[in-house]
N, C-alpha and C positions, 0 to 999 in steps of 0.2 A: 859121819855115822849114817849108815842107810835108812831109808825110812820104815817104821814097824808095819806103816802101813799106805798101799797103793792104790789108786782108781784110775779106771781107766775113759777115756772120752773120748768115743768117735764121731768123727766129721766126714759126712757122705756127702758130699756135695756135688753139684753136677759135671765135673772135671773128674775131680779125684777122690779117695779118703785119707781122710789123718788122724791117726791114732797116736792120743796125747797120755801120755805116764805120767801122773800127776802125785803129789806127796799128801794125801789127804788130811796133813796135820795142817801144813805150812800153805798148799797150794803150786807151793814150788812145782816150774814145767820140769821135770826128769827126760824127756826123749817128744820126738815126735815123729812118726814112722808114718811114711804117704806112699799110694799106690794109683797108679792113674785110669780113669774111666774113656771109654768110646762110648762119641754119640753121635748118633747116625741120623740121617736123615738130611732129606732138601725141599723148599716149597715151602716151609713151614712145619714140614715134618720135625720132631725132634725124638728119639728116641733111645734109649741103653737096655739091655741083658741085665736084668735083675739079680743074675749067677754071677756076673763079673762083680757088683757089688760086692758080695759075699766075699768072691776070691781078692777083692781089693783090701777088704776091712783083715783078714787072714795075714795079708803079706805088709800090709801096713805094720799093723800089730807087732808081728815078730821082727819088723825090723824096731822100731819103738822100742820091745822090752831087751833087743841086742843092745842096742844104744845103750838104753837107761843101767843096765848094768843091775838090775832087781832081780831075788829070786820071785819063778811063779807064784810062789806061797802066798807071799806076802800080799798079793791082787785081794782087792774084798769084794770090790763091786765095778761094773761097767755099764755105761750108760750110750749110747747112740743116738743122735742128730742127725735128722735127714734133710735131705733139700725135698720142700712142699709139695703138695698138689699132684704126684705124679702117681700117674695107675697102675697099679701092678695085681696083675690075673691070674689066679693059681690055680692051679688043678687039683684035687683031692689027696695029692700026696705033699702036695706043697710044691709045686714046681710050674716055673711061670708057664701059659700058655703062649705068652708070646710078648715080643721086647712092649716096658714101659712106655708108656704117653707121660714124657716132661712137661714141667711147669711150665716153660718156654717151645713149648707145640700148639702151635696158635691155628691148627685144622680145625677146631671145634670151635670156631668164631661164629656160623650159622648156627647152630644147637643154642650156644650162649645167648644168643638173642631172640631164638624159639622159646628155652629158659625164663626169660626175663619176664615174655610178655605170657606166657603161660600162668604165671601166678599173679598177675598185678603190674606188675612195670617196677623199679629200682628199689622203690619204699617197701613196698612188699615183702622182697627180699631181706633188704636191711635188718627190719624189724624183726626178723628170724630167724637169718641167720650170721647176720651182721657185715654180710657182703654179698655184691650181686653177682650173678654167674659168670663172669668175662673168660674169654679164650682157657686162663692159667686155671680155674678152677677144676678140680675133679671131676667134679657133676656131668659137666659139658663131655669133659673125655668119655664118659661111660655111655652118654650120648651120642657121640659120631663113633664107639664103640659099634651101639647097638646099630648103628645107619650103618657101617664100613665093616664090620667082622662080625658078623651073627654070629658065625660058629663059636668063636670063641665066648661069646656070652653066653651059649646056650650050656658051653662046656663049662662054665664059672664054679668052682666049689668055694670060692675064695677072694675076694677082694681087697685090699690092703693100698698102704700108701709106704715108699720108700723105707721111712726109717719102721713102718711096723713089722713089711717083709722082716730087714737084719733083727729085729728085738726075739722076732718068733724063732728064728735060726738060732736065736744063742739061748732063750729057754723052752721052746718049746708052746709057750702062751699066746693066742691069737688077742692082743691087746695094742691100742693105740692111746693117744691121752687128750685132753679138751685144746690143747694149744694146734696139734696138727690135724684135729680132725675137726677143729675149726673152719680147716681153709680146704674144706671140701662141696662146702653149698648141701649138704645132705644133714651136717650135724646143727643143731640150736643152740646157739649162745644165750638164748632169751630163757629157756628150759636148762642146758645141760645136758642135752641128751638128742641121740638122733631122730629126726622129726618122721613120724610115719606120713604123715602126708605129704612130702617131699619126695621118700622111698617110694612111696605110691607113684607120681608124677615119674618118676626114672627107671619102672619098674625094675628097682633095685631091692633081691629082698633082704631082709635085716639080719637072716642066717648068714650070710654071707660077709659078714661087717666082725672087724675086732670088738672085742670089749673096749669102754671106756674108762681109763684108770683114773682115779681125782686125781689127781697131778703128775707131770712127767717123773718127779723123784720118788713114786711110789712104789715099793718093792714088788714086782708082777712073778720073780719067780728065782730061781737059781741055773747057772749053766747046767743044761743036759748034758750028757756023757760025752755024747757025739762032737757037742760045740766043744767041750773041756779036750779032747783029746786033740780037734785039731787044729784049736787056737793055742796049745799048750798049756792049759790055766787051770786050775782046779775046781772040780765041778759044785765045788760048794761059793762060787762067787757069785753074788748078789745081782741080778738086774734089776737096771731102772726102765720104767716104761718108755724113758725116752720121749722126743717131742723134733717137733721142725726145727730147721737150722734156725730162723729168726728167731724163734721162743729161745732158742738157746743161747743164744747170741745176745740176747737180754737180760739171762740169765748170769752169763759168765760177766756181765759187765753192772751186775748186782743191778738191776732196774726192776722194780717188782715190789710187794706187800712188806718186803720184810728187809727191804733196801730202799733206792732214788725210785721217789713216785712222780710223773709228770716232766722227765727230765727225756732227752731227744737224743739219739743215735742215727747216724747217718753212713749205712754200709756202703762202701765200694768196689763193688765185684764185678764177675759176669753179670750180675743184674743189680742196681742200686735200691735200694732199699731205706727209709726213714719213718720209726717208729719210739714208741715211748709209752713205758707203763703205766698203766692206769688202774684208777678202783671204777672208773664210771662205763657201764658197756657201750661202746661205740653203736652211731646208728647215723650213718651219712655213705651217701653212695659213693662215693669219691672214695673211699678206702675200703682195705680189708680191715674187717673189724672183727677180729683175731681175739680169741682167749688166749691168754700168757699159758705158760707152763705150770706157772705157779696157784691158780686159782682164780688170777684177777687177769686183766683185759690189756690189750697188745693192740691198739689201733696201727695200720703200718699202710704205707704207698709204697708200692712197687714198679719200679721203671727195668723194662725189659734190655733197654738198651745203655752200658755203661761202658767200663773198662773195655772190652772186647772190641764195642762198636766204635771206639777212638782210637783203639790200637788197631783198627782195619783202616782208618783214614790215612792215621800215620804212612802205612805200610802202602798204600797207594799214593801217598805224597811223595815217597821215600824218607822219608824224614825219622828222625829219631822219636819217640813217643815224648818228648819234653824240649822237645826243638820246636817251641811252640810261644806265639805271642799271643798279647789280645787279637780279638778279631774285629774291632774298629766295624765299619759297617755291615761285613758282612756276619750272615747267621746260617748257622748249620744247625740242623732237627735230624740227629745222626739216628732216626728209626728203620736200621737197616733189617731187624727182624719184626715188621710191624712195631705196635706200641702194647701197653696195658696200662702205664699212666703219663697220659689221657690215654682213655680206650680207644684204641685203633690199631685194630689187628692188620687192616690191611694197608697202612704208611709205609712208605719209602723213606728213602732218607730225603732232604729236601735241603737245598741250597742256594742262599739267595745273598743279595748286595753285594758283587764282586766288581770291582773295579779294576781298570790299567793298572794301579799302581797296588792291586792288591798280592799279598806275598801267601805262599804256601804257606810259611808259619802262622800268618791269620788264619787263614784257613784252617788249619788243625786250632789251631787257639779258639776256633769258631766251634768247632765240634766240643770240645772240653765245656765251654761256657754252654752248649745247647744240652748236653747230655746231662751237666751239673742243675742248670735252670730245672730241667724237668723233674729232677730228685726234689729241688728244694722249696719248689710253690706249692708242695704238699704238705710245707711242715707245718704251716698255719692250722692248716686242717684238721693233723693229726693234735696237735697242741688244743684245737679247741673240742676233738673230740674226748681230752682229760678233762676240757674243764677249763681251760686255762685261757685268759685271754690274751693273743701272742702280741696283742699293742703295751699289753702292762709292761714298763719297765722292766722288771722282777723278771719276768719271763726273757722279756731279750736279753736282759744280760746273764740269763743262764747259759751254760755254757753247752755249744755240741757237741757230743763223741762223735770223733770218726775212725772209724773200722774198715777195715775189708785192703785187701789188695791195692787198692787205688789210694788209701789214706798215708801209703810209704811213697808216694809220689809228688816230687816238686810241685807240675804242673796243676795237679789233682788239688794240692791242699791250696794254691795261690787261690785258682778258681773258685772254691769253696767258700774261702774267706772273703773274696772280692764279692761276690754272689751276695752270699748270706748277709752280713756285718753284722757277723757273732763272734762271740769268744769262741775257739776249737778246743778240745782237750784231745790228745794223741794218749790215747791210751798206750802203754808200752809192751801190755799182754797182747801177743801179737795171732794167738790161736783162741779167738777168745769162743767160738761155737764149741769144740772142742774143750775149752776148760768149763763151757757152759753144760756142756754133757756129763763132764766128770763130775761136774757139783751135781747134777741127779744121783749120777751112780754114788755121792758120798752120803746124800739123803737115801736111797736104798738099801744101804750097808750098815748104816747107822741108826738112821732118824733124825739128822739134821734137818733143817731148813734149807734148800741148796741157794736161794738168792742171798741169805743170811753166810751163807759158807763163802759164796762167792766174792762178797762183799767183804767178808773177813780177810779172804785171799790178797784183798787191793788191788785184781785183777784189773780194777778200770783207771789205774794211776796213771800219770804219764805229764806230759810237758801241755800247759796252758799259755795259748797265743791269745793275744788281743785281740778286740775286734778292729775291723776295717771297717772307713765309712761304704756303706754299701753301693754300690756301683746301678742307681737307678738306670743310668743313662740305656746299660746293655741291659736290664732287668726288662723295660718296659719297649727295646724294640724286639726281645725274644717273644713276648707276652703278645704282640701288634703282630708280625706273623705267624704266629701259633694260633690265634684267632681268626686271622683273614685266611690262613691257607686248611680252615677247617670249616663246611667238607670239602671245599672244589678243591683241595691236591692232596688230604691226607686222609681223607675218611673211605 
């Protein structure tokens, strides 16, 4: 029997989008329809066409509702997840002035550290906006904006961050929500609200900023005519304000006020990711200390370098991406696009302990353990930024979600568990930003609670591995060159 009723969940992320058909009773995935992104740039450069979004989330879409085999009708509400931090400059009609500065554009490394010490040094920032300005943040782009394209800022009717661009195209609303407009350095997590003496310090002014919705699942508006006609859908479908991929991705795996409080997720993408919801607002310079989607607080470390930069050793080794052993003595710091956790925008990859007798498959096995170490000497951090102290049993033996692209990999999960010496849970929902989007759009449509809906779904169910004993030996000679080769080879 078809479902009475549908939502829908996009996932923009910085590759591609996926648009997920979701069954808003059950959860059940109905389709999932992806359309792929160009990103241009070199040097540090990273950028996309803010119009290809659109046109991606469009062709996605209708392959999704081909698939899923639904009528239009039946759609109630749609919600959109963006990939963070990235700037997007509109013109008075709505139409970009010029391609977005990605999260992973680390040009605004000098601004970030004019930033920093412009207000106080680290603490300063924390304390207000719950993270400091490093390369990925918004702030800084609008900064080597102002230094590298005047014109475009003087031309500015509009500033936005990814996922608010797509939300405004499908109703018409200039609105963002506390989770992604967290991770701009402009907005206060200490208030709720964006900070004018920050605007001041960026001369960014506040006309030009979304509304701030209380929550990503709060209803902001209905499809315009224009988005109903050419996504196919009927113009009385519900939008959600929508929020950052991470928020959503927390979301879909039910972590939040009204689901798992103080529990760890560890994504494996283009960039790794390890965060966990909390009631307590983060304040440590070491993280982004992120509002959730849902109200409450999203401490998260973000490593620039993951999936990508191991499948580019691979590919220089020539080796298969899982034709990989340990790596015995040597150590690879695979920062081939600079770093952001630890900050160092300007690292190389760095490769050290090689031996006669050492094999390429250490080698890639070196990269895997350097790129997984950096993900995961953050978890403590994040854990204590809940609250939680990550020496109590109680806590180690909670278990990690692992997520993202990299968590369907042999090589990936051994690492992981060797690393860590935690239990893993493999979640089996395998689009889980995507079904974290749909749960706003079913709180939109509704008035559900979407961490509560999410959670309902069993979106975070999956197979529970044991722990391994943890593998100090490589823990602390990753930890010994990460410290000696910081600043004289990576800073």
């Amino acid at each position: 029997m078809p479902p009475s009723s549908v939502v829908i969940g996009v996932d923009s992320s910085t590759q591609s989008t996926k648009a997920a058909v979701v069954d808003g009773a059950t959860g059940r995935l109905l389709a999932v329809g992806r359309a792929p992104h160009e990103v241009t740039g070199t040097d540090g450069a990273r950028e996309s066409d803010p119009e290809a979004w659109w046109s991606a989330l469009r062709d996605a879409l209708a392959g999704a509702l081909k698939d899923a085999d639904v009528p239009a009708s039946a759609v109630t509400g749609i919600g959109v997840a963006g990939q963070q931090h990235g700037l997007v400059v509109l013109d008075g009609r709505g139409r970009p002035l010029r391609g977005a500065l990605l999260w992973n554009d680390t040009r605004s490394a000098p601004q970030a550290a004019e930033l920093t010490e412009a207000l106080g040094g680290p603490r300063a920032w924390t304390a207000r906006t719950g993270s400091v300005p490093v390369p990925s943040m918004t702030a800084t782009k609008w900064q080597w904006l102002r230094a590298n394209d005047p014109d475009t800022v003087r031309s500015a009717a509009a500033v936005r961050l990814p996922h608010d661009f797509l939300t405004e195209r499908l109703c018409g609303s200039a609105v963002t929500d506390p989770g992604d407009a967290s991770g701009t350095c402009w907005y206060s997590t200490a208030t709720g609200a964006y900070d004018d003496e920050l605007l001041a310090l960026l001369d960014l002014p506040a006309r030009l900023l979304p509304a701030v919705a209380p929550t990503g699942g709060t209803r902001v508006g209905t499809l315009t005519a224009a988005a109903a006609e050419e996504l196919g859908l009927p113009e009385g479908v519900a939008v959600a304000a929508g929020t950052g991929d991470n928020m959503a991705a927390a979301v879909g795996l039910g972590l939040g006020g009204a689901g798992l409080l103080d529990h760890a997720a560890l994504s494996l993408g283009t960039s790794g990711t390890v965060f966990a919801g909390g009631l307590r607002r983060p304040d440590d310079p070491a993280l982004a200390g992120f509002a959730a989607a849902d109200g409450t607080y999203l401490p998260l470390a973000c490593t620039l370098n993951c999936t990508l930069a191991v499948d580019r050793i691979a590919v220089l080794l020539g080796l298969d991406r899982d034709d990989a052993t340990p790596g015995g003595e040597t150590v690879l710091l695979p920062y081939l696009d600079g770093e952001r956790t630890p900050d160092l925008p300007h690292a190389a990859g760095l490769l050290t302990g090689l031996r006669h007798a050492t094999t390429p498959q250490q080698v890639l096995g070196a990269a895997y353990e350097g790129a997984a170490f950096t993900a995961l000497r953050a978890l403590d951090a994040v854990l204590e930024a809940c609250g939680v102290d990550p020496a109590d049993p109680a806590a180690a033996d909670r278990p990690l979600r692992l997520v993202g692209g990299g968590a369907r990999g042999r090589t990936w999960l051994e690492t992981v568990r060797r690393l860590s010496g935690r239990p893993v849970i493999l979640p089996e929902s395998g689009e889980l930003v995507a079904l974290g989007a749909a749960a706003l759009a079913l709180g939109a449509a509704t008035g559900e609670e979407p961490v509560a809906a999410a959670a309902g779904w069993a979106t975070a169910q999956g197979p529970l591995l044991p722990a391994l004993p943890r593998d100090d030996e490589t823990w602390e000679r990753l930890g010994t060159v990460l410290t000696r080769a910081t600043p004289a080879l990576l800073d």
